[in-house]
C-alpha positions in Angstrom: 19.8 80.6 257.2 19.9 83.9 255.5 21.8 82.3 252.4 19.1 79.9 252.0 16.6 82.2 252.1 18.5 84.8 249.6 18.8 81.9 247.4 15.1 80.6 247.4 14.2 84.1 246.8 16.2 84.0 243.3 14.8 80.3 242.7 12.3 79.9 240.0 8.7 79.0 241.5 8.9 75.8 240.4 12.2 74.6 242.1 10.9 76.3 245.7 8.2 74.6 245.2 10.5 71.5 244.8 12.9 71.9 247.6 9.5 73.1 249.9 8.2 69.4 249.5 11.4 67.7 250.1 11.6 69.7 252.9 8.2 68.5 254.5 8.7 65.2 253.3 11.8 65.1 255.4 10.1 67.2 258.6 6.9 64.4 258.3 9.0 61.3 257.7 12.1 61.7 260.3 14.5 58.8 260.2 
């Protein structure tokens, strides 16, 4: 998990903004 992080940490705003959504989208719609 620490990769991850290190790695949203370097992303711009706009693409952890992104991946953030995708990620709730995926928590709030589980298949």
């Amino acid at each position: 998990m620490a990769e991850i992080n290190a790695m949203l940490a370097q992303a711009p705003p706009r693409l952890r903004e992104a991946l953030l959504l995708a990620f709730i989208d995926r928590l709030t719609r589980p298949t």
